[in-house]
C-alpha positions in Angstrom: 0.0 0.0 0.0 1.2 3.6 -1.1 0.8 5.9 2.2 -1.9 8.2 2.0 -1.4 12.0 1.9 -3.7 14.1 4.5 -6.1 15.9 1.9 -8.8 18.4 2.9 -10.9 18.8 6.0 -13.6 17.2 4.1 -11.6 13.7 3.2 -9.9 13.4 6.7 -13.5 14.3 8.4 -14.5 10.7 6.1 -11.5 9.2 7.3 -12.4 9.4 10.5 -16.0 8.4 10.1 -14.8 5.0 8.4 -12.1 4.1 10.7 -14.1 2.5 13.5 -16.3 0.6 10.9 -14.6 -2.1 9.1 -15.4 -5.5 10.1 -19.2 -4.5 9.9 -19.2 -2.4 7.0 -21.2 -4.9 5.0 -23.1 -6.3 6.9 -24.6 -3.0 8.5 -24.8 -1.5 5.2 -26.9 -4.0 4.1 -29.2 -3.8 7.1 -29.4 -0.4 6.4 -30.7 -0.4 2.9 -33.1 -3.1 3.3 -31.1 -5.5 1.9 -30.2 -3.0 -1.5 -27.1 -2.2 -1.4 -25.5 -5.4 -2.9 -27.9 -5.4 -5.4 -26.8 -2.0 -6.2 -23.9 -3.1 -6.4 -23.9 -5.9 -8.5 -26.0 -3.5 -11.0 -22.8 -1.4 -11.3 -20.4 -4.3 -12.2 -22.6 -5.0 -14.9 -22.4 -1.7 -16.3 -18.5 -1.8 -16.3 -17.9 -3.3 -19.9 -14.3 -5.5 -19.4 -12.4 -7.4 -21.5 -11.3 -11.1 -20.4 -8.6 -10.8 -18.6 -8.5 -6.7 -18.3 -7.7 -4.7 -15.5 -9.8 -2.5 -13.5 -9.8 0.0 -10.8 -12.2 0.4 -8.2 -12.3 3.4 -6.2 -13.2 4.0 -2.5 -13.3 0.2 -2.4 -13.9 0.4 0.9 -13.5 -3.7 2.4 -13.1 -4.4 -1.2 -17.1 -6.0 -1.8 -16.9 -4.3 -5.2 -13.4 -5.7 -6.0 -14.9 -9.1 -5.0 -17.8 -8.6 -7.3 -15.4 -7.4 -10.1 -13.4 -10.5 -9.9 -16.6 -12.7 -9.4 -18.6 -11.2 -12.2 -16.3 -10.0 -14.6 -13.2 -12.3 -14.2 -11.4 -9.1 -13.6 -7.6 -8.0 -12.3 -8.8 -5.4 -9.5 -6.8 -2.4 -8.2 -8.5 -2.0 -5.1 -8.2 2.1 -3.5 -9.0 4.0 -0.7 -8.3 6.6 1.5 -8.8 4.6 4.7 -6.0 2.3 5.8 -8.6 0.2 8.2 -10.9 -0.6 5.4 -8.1 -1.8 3.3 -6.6 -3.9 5.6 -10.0 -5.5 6.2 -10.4 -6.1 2.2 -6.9 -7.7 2.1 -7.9 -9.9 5.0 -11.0 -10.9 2.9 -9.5 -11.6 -0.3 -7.1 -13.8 1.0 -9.8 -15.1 3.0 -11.9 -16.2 -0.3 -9.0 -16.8 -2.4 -8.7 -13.3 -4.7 -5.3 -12.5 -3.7 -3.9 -13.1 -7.0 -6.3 -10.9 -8.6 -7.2 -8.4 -6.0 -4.3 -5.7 -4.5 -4.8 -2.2 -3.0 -3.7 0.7 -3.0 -3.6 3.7 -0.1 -4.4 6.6 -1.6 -7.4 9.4 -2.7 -9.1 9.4 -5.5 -8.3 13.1 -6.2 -4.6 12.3 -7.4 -4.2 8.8 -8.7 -0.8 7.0 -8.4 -1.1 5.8 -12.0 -0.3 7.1 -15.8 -3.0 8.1 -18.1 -5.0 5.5 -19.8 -3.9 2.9 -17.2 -7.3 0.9 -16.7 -10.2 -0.7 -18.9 -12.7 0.1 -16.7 -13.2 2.0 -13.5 -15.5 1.8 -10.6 -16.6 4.4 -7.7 -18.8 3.8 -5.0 -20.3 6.5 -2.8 -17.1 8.9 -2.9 -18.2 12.4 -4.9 -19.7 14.1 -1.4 -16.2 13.3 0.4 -14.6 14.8 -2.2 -13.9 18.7 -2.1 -15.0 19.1 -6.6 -16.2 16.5 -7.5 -15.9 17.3 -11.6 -12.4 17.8 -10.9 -12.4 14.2 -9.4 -14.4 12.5 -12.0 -11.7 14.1 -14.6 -8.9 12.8 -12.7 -10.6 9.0 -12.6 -11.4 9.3 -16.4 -8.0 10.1 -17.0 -6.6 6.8 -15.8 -9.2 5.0 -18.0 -7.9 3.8 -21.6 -10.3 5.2 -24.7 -13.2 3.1 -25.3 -13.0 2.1 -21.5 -16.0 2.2 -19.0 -16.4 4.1 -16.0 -19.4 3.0 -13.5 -20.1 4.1 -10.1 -23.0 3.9 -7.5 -23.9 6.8 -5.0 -27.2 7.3 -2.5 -29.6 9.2 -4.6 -32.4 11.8 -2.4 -36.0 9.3 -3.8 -38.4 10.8 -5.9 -41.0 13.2 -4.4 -43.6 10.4 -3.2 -40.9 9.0 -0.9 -38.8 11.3 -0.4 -40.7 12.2 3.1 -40.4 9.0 4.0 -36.6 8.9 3.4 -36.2 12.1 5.2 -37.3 10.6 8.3 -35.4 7.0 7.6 -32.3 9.0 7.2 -32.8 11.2 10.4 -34.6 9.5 12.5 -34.0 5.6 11.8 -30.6 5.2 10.4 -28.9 7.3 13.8 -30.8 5.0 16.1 -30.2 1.8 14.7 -26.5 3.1 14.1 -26.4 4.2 18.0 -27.4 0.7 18.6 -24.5 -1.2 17.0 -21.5 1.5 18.2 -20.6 4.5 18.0 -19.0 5.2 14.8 -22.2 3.9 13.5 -24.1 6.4 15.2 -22.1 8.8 13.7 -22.5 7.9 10.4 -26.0 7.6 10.5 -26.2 10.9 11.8 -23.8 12.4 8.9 -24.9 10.3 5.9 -28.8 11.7 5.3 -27.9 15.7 5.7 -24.9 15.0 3.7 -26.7 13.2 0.7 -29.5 15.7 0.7 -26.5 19.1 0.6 -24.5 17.0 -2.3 -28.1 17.1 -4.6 -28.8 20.5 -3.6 -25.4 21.3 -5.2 -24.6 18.5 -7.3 -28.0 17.8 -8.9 -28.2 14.5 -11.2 -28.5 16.2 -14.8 -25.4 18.4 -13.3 -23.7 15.0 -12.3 -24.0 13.9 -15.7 -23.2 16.9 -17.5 -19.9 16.9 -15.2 -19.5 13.1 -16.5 -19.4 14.2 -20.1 -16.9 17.1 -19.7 -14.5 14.6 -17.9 -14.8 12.6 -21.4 -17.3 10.2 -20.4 -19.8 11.5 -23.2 -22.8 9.1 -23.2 -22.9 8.9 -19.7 -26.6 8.0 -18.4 -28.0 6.9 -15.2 -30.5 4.5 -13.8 -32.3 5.1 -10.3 -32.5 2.5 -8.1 -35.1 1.4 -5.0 -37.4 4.3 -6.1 -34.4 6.7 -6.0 -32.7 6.2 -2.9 -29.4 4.9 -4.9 -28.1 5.9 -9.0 -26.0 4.1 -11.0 -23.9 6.4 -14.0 -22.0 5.0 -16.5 -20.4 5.5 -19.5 -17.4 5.2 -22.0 -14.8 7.3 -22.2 -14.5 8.7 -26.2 -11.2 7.6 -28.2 
């Protein structure tokens, strides 16, 4: 692993909110969303078009779930990276654990200045990293830039659901999610009380047709989106032009 340099107040604040949550990263999450999240998930994989054999980056991997699926789904090599040194350890531990060593490594490092050369990767994956970043179209440059012409680029991020639910959601996210995270620890607490306000400021800055529109500047220019568990999660993709 490649040390990690400190970043901005926002990416050590998510450093810190990650640290204590490792070994029940999963397992929480997927309480959390009712059981969506790996679904998500897998949804995303599919999008990222790879060729036998190809390599792939996936960024904020997090414990490395995605990685997994990448290798699972896709028959993938996976660069796993992240910010946070705990969650990495925990995705070595589990890819050595399952048998992906040989495919799966990681890497310490932000996703704001990649440790590779230009056109690196065939494909690239994200998963809910653009509100810990401090510009996000800046970011989404920076991954395209690691990803060879005619590569894909897929990511996943928590989506504020469409009007009928989004009431519902408001009080899940505020409400629920703290008190069910106050009940497994602490950090969990605190994440459940960061995640909901912190979705609902990235849309009211970042909205989706701005996302996109971000997407295609960075060169991914038929990038599109699919809303997921009546908009509480969206899936982008796209190919980066030749």
């Amino acid at each position: 692993m490649r040390q990690v340099v400190p970043g901005t107040e926002r990416t050590v604040r998510a450093r810190r909110l990650f640290a204590g949550l490792p070994r029940s990263y999963d397992r929480v999450g997927r309480l959390l969303s009712f059981g969506q999240d790996p679904r998500w998930r897998r949804f995303m994989v599919s999008r990222a078009l790879v060729p036998p054999d190809g390599k792939v980056l996936d960024v904020a991997t997090g414990t490395g779930a995605v990685a997994a699926e990448l290798v699972r789904q896709r028959g993938a090599t996976v660069v796993g990276l992240d910010q946070s040194e705990p969650m990495l350890r925990e995705g070595v531990r589990r890819a050595e654990r399952d048998g992906r060593a040989a495919r799966t490594s990681f890497v310490l490092s932000r996703a704001e200045s990649l440790p590779f050369a230009d056109g690196t990767f065939d494909a690239l994956t994200f998963t809910y990293l653009l509100r810990y970043v401090e510009d996000p179209a800046a970011t989404l440059a920076e991954l395209a830039r690691v990803v060879k012409p005619m590569g894909t680029m897929a990511s996943l991020e928590f989506h504020v659901p469409r009007r009928a639910w989004e009431q519902l959601w408001w009080v899940y996210t505020r409400g629920v999610m703290p008190a069910v995270g106050r009940m497994v620890s602490r950090p969990w607490f605190e994440v459940g009380r960061f995640r909901g306000p912190s979705i609902s400021e990235f849309y009211e800055h970042n909205p989706l047709r701005e996302q996109l529109l971000m997407w295609r500047a960075a060169g991914i220019e038929d990038a599109q989106a699919k809303l997921m568990s009546f908009g509480a999660a969206v899936v982008i993709w796209g190919t980066k032009r030749g």
